[in-house]
N, C-alpha and C positions, 0 to 999 in steps of 0.2 A: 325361625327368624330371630335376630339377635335385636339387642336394646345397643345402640353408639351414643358414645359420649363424647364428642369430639372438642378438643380444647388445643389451640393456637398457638403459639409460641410469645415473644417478645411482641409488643406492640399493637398485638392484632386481638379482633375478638370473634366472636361468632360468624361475623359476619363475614367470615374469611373461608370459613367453610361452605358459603351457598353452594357452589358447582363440583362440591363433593357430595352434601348430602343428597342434592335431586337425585341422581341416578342410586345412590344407599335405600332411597324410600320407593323410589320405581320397581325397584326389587326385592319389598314388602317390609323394607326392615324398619324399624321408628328407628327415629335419627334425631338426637337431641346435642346442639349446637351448643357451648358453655363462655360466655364473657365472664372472664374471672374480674372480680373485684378490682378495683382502680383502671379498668381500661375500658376504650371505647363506649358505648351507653353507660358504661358505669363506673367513669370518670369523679375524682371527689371522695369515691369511698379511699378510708383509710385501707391499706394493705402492707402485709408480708406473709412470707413465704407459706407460714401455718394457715394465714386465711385463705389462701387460694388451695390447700389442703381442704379446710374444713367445707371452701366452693364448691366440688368438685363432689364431698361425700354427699353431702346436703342435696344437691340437687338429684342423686341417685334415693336417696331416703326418701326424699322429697315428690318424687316422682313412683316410688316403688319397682323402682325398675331390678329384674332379675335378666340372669343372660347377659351380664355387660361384657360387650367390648368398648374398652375405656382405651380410648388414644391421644396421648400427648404427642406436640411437633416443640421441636425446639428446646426449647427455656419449660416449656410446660413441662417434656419430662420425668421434670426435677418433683413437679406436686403430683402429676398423673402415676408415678410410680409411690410414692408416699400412699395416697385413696388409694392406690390398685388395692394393698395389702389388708385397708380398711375396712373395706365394702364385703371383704368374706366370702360367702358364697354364692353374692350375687355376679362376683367377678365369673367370664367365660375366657377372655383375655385381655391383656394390656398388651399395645402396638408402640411401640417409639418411633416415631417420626422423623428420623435425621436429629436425633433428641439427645438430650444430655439424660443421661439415668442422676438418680439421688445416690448419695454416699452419704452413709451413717457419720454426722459433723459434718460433713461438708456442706459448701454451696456454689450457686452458679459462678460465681467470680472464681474459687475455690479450683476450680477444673480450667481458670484460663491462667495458666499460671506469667505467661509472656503478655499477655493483656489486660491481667488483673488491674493495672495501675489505671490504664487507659482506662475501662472500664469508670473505674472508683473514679477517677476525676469527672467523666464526663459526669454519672450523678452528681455529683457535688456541686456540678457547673449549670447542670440544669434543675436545682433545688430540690432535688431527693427523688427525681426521675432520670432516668435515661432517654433520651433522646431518641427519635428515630434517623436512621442513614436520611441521608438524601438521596436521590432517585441514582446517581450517578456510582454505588456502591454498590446496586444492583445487579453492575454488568456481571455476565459472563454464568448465569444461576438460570440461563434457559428461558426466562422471561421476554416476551416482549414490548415494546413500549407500551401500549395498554394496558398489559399485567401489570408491569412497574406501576403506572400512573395509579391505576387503581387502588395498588398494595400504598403507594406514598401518600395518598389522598385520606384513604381512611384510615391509616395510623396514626397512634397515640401515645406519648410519654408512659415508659415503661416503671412503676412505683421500682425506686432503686432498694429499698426494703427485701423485697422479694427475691433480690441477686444479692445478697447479702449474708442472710439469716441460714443458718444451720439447719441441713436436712434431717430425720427423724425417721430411723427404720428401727419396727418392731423384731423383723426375721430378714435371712439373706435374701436380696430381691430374686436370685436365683431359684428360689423356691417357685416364682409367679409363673403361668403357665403367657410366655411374649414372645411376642415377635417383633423385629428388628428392622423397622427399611432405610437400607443406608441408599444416601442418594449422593452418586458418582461425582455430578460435577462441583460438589462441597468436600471432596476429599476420597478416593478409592477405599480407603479402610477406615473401618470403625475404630475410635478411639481405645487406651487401653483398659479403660475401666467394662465398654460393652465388650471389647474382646473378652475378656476374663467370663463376663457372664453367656458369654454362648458359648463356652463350653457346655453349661450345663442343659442336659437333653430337654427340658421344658424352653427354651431358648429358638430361635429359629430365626434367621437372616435371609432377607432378601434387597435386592437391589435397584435403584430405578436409573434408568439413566438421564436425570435431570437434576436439577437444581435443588438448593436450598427448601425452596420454598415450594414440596409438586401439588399443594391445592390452587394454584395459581398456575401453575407452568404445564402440569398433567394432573385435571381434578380426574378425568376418569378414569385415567388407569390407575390415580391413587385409588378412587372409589373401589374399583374392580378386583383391587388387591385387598383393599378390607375386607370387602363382601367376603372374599374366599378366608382371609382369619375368622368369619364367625361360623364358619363351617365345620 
């Protein structure tokens, strides 16, 4: 049985993972849920990009956990692929989530290159966080109104720090032994920067056909699909 370390993307915190981890722990595995620094319960802390890095190891250190499967969704990513490399040989694998990987210098804005601007204003506009969408941004990501309600309800301004600050890779992320789930209805193909890295045979793509966001729109066949990465 594996050790999960599931971590959320933009806006969202642990608590976004409930209806993935039940069925992850129904089938023996511990399943440790992560609010990174400045959001949701842990709103108020300062953050950038490095500390939700140092979140992310800490809580594996912290925890002692060996066996990790370490999964970033989104925005997360960016620091879940930074700890992957960290954590040494407690790592088993890192999952990207419909996720932005990290690039040596770069950052989340970094990889939007038509959006950067939008981006960077809105933090500016909302005093050094990002904003969350309003519910009507949602469409078309497989949700339905009660998913949305829920996702808009417990969302939180995203520290604009952390989409800013410059990624930090010791060795090629290709080296990490990951998996990939590109989910369809946010775009048929994975970006160029995860193309690139599934080339490499420690790499592995799968596909879901939902949304952005499938701990919300399909917690159990994301669950389903993890379970079998820690296999």
């Amino acid at each position: 049985m594996a050790n999960f370390v599931l971590v959320a993307g933009a806006w969202l915190g642990s608590w976004a993972w409930e209806e993935v981890a039940a069925p992850l722990r129904a089938a023996g595995h511990d399943v440790h849920p992560l609010t990174l620094s400045g959001l949701a319960e842990r709103q108020g802390v300062p953050a950038g990009q490095q500390t939700h890095v140092r979140d992310i190891v800490a809580e594996v250190e912290r925890l002692d956990l060996r066996d990790v499967v370490l999964v970033g969704h989104s925005y997360a990513g960016i620091p879940v692929g930074q700890a992957a490399e960290r954590i040494g040989d407690r790592l088993k694998r890192v999952v990207f989530v419909d996720a932005n990987v990290p690039v040596d210098g770069g950052s989340f804005v970094s990889a939007w290159p038509d959006g950067r601007a939008m981006v960077e204003a809105a933090i500016a506009a909302g005093g050094g966080f990002w904003p969350p969408p309003a519910a009507d941004e949602y469409a078309g990501q497989g949700m339905d109104e009660e998913q949305i309600t829920r996702f808009v309800t417990g969302s939180t301004p995203h520290p604009g720090a952390t989409l800013t600050e410059p990624a930090e890779l010791k060795a090629p992320l290709s080296e990490l032994p990951a998996l990939y789930v590109k989910c369809l209805l946010d775009g048929e193909e994975p970006g160029p920067e995860v193309s690139a890295l599934l080339k490499s045979e420690r790499w592995t793509l799968v596909r879901m056909n939902t949304g952005h966001w499938p701990m919300f729109s399909q917690p159990a066949e994301l669950a389903q699909l993890l379970a079998g990465a820690a296999g």
